[in-house]
N, C-alpha and C positions, 0 to 999 in steps of 0.2 A: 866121667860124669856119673856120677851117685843118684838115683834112682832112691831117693829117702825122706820124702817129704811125710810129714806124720798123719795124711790122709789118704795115702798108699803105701804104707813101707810095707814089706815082708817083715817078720822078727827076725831079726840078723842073731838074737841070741834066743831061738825056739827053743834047741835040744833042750839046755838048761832050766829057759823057766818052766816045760813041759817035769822036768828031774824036781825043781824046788814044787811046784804044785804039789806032785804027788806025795813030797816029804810033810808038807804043810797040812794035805789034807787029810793024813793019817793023827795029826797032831789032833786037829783039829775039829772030826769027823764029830758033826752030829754036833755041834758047837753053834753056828749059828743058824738063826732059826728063820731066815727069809734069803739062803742062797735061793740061787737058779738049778733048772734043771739038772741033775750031776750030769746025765750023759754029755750035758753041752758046755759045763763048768770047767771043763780040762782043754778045750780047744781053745785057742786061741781069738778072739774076732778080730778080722784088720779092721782099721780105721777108716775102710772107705765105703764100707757097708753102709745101707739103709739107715738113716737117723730116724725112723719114724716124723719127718715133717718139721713144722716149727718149732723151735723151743719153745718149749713151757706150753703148745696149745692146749694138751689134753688139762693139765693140771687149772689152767684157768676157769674149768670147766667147775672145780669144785670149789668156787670163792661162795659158793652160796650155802657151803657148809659150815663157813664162818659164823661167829656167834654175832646176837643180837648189838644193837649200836653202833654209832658212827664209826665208816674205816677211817684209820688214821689219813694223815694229809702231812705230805712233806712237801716242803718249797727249795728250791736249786739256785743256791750263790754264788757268785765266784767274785767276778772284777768289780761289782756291785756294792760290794762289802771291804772290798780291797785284795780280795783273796785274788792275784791277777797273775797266774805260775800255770806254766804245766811243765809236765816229765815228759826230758828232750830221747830219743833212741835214735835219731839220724837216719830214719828208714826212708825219707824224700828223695835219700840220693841212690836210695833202689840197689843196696849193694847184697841185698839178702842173704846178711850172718847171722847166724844162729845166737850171737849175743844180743839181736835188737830184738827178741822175742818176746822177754820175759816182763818189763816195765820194773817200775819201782814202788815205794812205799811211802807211808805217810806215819809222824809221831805225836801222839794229840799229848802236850805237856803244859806244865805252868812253870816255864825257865824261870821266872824272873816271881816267881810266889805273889804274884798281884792278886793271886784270886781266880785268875780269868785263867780259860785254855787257848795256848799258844798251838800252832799249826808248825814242826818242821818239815820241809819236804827234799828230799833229795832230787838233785836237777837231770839225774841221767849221764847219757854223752852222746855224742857221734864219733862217725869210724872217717879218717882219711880215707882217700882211693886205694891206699896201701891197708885198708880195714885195720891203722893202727887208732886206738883210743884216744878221742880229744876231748880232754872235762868240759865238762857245765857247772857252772854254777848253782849254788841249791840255794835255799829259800827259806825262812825262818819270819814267820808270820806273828806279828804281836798284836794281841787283844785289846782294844779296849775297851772299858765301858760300855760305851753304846754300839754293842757289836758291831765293830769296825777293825777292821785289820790293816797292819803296815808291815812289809818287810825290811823288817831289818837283820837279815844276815850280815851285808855288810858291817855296821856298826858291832854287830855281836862277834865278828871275828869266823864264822863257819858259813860263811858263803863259799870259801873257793876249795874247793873238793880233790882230791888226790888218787881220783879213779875215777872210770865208767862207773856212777853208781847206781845201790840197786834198793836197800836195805837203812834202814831207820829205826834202832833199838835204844827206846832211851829207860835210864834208869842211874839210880845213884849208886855209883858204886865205890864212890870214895867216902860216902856218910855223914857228907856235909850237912843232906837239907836241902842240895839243890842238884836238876837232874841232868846229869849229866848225856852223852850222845856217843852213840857207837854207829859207824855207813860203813857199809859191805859194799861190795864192789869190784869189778877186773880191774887187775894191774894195780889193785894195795887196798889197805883201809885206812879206815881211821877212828882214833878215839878220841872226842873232844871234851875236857873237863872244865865244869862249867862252876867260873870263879865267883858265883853271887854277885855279881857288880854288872850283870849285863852282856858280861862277853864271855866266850871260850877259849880254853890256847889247847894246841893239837898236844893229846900226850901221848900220843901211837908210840915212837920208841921210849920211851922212857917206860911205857905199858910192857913194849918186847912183842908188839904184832909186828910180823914181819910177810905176810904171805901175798903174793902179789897175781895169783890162779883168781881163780871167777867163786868169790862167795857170796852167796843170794840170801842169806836171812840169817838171823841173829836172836838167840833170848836171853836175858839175864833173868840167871838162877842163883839162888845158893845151895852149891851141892853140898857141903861137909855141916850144913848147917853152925858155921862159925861169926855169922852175922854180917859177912860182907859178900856181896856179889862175885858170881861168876860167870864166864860169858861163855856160853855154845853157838858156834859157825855152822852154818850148813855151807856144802859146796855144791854148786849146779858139776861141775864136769872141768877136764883136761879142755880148754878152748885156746887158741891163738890164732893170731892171721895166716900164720905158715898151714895151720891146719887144717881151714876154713873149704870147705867143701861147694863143689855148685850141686844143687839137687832138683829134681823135677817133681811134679805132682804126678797123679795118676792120668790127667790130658797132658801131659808134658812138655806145660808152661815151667818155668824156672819160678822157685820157690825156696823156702825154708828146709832144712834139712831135720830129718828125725831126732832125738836125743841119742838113741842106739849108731847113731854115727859116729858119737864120742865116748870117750871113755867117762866113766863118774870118777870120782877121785873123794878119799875119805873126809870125814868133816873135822874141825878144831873144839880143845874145852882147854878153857885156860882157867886156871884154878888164882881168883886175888889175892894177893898177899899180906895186903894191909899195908901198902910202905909205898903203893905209887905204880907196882910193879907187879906184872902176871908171870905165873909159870906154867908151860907147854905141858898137858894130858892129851897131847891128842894120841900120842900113841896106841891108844888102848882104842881107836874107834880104824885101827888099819886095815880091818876085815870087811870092814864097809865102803868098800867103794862106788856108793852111789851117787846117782846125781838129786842130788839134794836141793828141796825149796823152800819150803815151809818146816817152824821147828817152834815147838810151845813147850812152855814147864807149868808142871800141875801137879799137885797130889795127887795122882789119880786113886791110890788105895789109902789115903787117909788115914795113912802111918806117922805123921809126920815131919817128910822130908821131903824134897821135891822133886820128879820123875820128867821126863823129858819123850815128847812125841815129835817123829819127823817123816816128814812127807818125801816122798821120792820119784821121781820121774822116771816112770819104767822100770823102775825097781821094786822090792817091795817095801812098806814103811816100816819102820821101826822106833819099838816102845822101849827107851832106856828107864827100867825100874830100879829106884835106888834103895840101895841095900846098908845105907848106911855106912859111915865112915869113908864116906869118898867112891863108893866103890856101886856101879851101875851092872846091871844083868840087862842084854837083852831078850826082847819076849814078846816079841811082834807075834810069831806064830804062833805060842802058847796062850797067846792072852785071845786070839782072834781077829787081831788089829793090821796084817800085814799084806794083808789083799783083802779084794772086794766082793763086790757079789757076783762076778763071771770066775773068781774065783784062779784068777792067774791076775798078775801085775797089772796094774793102774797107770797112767800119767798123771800121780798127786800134784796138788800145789795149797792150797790155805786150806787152814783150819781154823776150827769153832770149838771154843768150849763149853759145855754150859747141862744145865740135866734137865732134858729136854722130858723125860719121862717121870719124871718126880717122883724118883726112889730114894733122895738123898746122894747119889753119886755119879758126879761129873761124867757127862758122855764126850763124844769127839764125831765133827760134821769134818769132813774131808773134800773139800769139788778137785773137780777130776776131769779128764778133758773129753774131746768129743769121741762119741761111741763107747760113752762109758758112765757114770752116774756120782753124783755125788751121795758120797757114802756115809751111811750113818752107822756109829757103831757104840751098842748100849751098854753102858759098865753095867756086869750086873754082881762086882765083888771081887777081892779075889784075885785081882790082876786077870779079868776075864770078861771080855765085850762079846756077845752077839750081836747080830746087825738087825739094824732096822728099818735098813734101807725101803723095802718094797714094804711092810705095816704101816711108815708114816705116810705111804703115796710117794717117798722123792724121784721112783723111778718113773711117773709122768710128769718129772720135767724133760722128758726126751734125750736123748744124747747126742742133740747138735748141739748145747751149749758148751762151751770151757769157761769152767769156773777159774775166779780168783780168789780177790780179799771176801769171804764171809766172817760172823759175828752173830751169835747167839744172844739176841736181846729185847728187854720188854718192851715193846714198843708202844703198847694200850695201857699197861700198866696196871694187869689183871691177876699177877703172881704168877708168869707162866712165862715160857723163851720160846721167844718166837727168833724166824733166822732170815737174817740179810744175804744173797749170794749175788757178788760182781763178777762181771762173763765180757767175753771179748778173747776173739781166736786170734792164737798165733800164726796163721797162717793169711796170709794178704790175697792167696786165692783159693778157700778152702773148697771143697768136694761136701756139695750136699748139706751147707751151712752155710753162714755168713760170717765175713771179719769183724761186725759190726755186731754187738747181742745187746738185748735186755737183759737188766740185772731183775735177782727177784726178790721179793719182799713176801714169805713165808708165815702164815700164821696159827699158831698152835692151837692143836682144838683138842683141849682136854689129857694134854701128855701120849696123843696117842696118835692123830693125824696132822698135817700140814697143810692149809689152802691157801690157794695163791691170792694175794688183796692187791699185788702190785699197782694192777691196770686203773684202779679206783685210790690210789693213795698221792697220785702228784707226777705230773708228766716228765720226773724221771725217772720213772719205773715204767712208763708209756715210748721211752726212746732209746735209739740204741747208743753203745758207748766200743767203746776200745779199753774197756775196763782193768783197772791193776789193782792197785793196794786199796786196804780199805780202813780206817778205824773209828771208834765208836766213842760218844761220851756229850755229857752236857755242855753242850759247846755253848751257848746261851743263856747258862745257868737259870732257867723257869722251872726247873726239876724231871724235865724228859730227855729220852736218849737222840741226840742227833748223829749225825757221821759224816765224814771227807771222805772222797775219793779221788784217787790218782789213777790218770789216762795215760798210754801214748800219743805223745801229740795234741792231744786236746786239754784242756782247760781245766785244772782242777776243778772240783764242786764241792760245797758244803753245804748240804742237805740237812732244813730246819724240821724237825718236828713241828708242827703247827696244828694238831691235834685237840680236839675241843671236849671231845667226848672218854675224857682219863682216869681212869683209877688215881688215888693217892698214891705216896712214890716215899721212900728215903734214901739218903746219899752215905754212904759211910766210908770214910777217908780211916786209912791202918795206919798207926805209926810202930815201926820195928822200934825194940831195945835190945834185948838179948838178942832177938831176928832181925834180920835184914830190916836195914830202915823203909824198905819199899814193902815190907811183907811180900813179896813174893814168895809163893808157896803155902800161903794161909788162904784160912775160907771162915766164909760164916756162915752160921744154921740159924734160920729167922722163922719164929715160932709164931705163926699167924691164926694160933688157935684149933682152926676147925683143920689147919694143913701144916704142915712144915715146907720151906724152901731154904736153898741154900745159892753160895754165891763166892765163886774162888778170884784169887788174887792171882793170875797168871802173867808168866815172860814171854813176849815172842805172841807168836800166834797171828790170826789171820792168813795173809799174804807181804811180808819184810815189810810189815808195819806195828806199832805199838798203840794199842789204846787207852783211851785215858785211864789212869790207876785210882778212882772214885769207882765203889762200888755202886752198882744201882738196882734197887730193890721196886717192884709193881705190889701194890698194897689191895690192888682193887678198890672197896668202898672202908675197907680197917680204915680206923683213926687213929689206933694205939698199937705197939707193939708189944705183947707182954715180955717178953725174952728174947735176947739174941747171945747165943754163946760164938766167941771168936776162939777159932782154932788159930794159933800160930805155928810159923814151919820149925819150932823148936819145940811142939807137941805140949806148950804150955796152954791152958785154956780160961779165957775171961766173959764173964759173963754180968750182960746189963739189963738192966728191967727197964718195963714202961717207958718207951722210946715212945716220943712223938712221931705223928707220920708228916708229910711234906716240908721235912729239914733236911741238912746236909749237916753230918755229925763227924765228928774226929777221936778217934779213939787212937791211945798210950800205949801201948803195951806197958802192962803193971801198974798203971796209974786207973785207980778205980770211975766208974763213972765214963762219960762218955764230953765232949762241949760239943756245945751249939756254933755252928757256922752260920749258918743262911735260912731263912724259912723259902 
């Protein structure tokens, strides 16, 4: 019996991350500019130390730092609307594997190009008595009009699922026009290509995925910049029932077992072909055998191709910077990206992108599990982040939380990113926290600090959840950012903006030509005059969710935009004048000028 629950373990692999710290910290030395104490930066802290009290108390404490005018107000839908799904993990029959941990994701798309955003969700599983995987069913929510939902997976063909799953990556990657679906998952995946007629057919082998180990997230990039997608897998770990461990807590009650009980196992990139069919690079990631959760592509250095960040569970993360022609360096430790601020390994899970300090270049928000902090780390160039974790305040949100799905986004609609963070412990009887958290609703005060508005925005940031994936986007098309979230066991939610007191707003939809049709990999620089902001087109990200691919820009009281130049990920640049504010705009690549969608 294993003695490994991840609010008492020992590090079963000390020696080592004690050998990588010190290699990192020579890299690194004098690099970021809000670690912790160095004498206490090398120890190790267990997990079942002091959490300093409830999450997020102290920080609530500075909601009165927030600037003048109404807090926003969000409202909580689900069966209401039609939204009537939640993500199944089979943990009623109390068999406590380490696969019903992690939950699933959510992909805010417009399958069927009506206009409106559709909802897919993956259904999860449960484990027989022999903890062997029985699928669930997933869930494919259609929009209509008067914000009302119907699922129709059935009719669309990708209701019945071919794993436990976990993971929800949609994007085009055959360049039709319409968005196709990628589900991560134990025991296989799957690729669903989506025929414009309403339905999908499975093109898993015909694609050449054949991996049937535990993969938990997914991002469609284009690495060779040749204009069609490519997909990077993350993998949680080596898992099966033969392996499945019993483990105790620190009162030792029977519980969940650590991550360091298992082995991580390296991740996949399959490079598209153009013809229907992928070709295996995962070779080149066999040095990495982590357990892997969370995976985003981004420019991060605004060369024009697109770089890959991933999260890792007890491992350290890792920044795949691309070098062009196919070919990735990583640079987690160089960059300062691959630990936190205790300065030895992390339990990562979602990520945020967004330039929270308004320097012009894309940062990365990391949550992180309990007795540990979600991590901010500021691009400042360079392929080079210091943190900011302890300047913006995040370390009073306490480290009883475990984060999940967060999302960097305007939520006032003041030209500034503010951050969403969904929480809920893996653990059914944690030490010194609760299985049940609030999520928080973070707001930017000036690029510099964060207050917490939760408690004053709508009584689901007043309640707790079992919180997993999250994604972000105008699900109601009025021009503000809404978001879904995905539970264990509980009830999906789709959380309305219903905010009165708004800045003006604009929407900008990318269309690839020479680049990927989704533009992933591109960003735009939106010239407001008295400031500049910017705004990237990313893969993946959150927690094995996608969010909707409409950029969303906060104008404050602007009526007019005078410029916005669009970077593409083939380093072409377009640029448009005198953009009206409160539209939703679609822009060409190489087609000058910008049309009108929606006001």
């Amino acid at each position: 019996m294993t003695d490994g629950n991840r609010d008492s373990r020992t590090d079963h692999r000390q020696w080592n991350v004690l050998a990588l710290t010190a290699l990192i910290s020579l890299l690194i030395a004098g690099g970021c500019t809000d670690s912790t104490d160095p004498k206490k930066s090398t120890k190790p802290s267990p997990r079942d130390t002091d959490t300093s009290g409830k999450p997020g108390a102290t920080l609530e404490n500075r909601a009165a730092e927030s600037k003048e005018g109404k807090p926003p107000i969000f409202t909580s839908h689900g069966a209401d609307i039609g939204v009537d799904f939640q993500y199944q993990n089979g943990e009623s029959a109390w068999l406590v594997a380490m696969i019903e941990s992690n939950g699933g994701g959510i992909a805010v798309m417009d399958f069927d190009r009506d206009g409106q955003w559709d909802l897919f969700i993956p259904g999860g599983g449960r484990l027989s008595g022999e903890k062997l995987p029985i699928m669930v069913d997933n869930g494919l929510f259609h929009q209509r009009s008067d914000f009302r939902f119907a699922n129709v997976a059935s009719n669309a063909k990708c209701d019945q699922g071919v794993c436990y799953s976990f993971g929800a990556a949609a994007g085009d990657w055959d360049g039709d026009g319409f968005t196709d679906l990628f589900i991560s998952g134990y025991g296989g995946q799957q690729l669903l290509r989506n025929q414009g007629d309403g339905t999908f057919e499975d093109a898993t082998a015909q694609a050449g995925f054949h991996h049937r180990g535990w993969s938990s997230s997914a991002a469609w990039f284009d690495l060779e910049n040749d204009g069609d997608l490519d997909l990077y897998i993350s993998h949680y770990g080596v898992w099966s029932p033969q392996l499945e461990k019993q483990c105790l807590n620190a009162q030792g009650e029977i519980d969940r077992c650590a991550p360091a009980d298992f082995a991580g196992e390296p991740d996949e990139l399959w490079i598209n072909q153009g013809d229907g069919t992928f070709r295996d690079h995962s070779e080149r990631f066999r040095n990495f055998a982590y357990r892997g959760i969370g995976v985003v592509a981004c420019d991060w250095d605004h060369d024009g191709d697109t770089d890959l960040y991933v999260s890792n569970d007890e491992d350290p993360n890792t920044l795949f910077i691309n070098l062009g022609q196919g070919e990735l360096e990583e640079s987690g430790a160089k960059s300062g990206t691959s630990l936190g601020s205790r300065n030895i390994v992390d339990g990562s899970m979602g990520l945020a992108v967004g330039d929270f300090d308004g320097n012009l270049k894309p940062d990365i928000l990391v949550t992180n599990y309990q007795n540990e902090y979600c991590e901010l780390y500021l691009n400042q160039g360079n392929n080079y982040f210091s943190l900011g974790t302890r300047s913006s305040g995040l370390m009073a949100l306490g480290q009883a939380v475990v984060g999940w799905g967060t999302a960097f986004l305007d939520v006032d609609q003041d030209a500034d990113e503010d951050l969403i963070v969904i929480a809920g412990h893996t653990s059914r009887r944690p030490v010194k926290s609760t299985n049940l958290q609030k999520p928080y609703l973070l707001e930017n005060i000036q690029g510099k600090r964060l207050a917490s508005i939760g408690e004053s925005a709508g009584d689901f940031f007043r309640q707790v959840h079992a919180g997993r994936g999250l994604a972000i986007g105008d699900l109601d098309n009025d021009g503000d950012v809404d978001f879904v979230v995905s539970m264990l066991e509980q009830p999906v939610e789709v959380v309305v903006n219903d905010s009165q007191d708004l800045g003006n707003y604009l929407l900008v939809d990318l269309i690839g030509t020479n680049a990927n049709r989704d533009a992933i990999g591109a960003w735009i620089e939106v010239d407001l005059q008295d400031r500049k902001c910017i705004k990237h087109a990313i893969g993946g990200g959150s927690y094995a969710s996608t969010h909707a691919s409409t950029l969303h820009v906060g104008l404050g009281k602007r009526e007019q935009i005078s410029s916005i130049l669009i970077h593409w990920p083939d380093s072409q640049v377009q640029r448009l004048e005198n953009v009206p504010a409160n539209h939703r705009i679609t822009v060409v690549q190489g087609i000058e000028g910008f049309s009108l969608v929606s006001e």
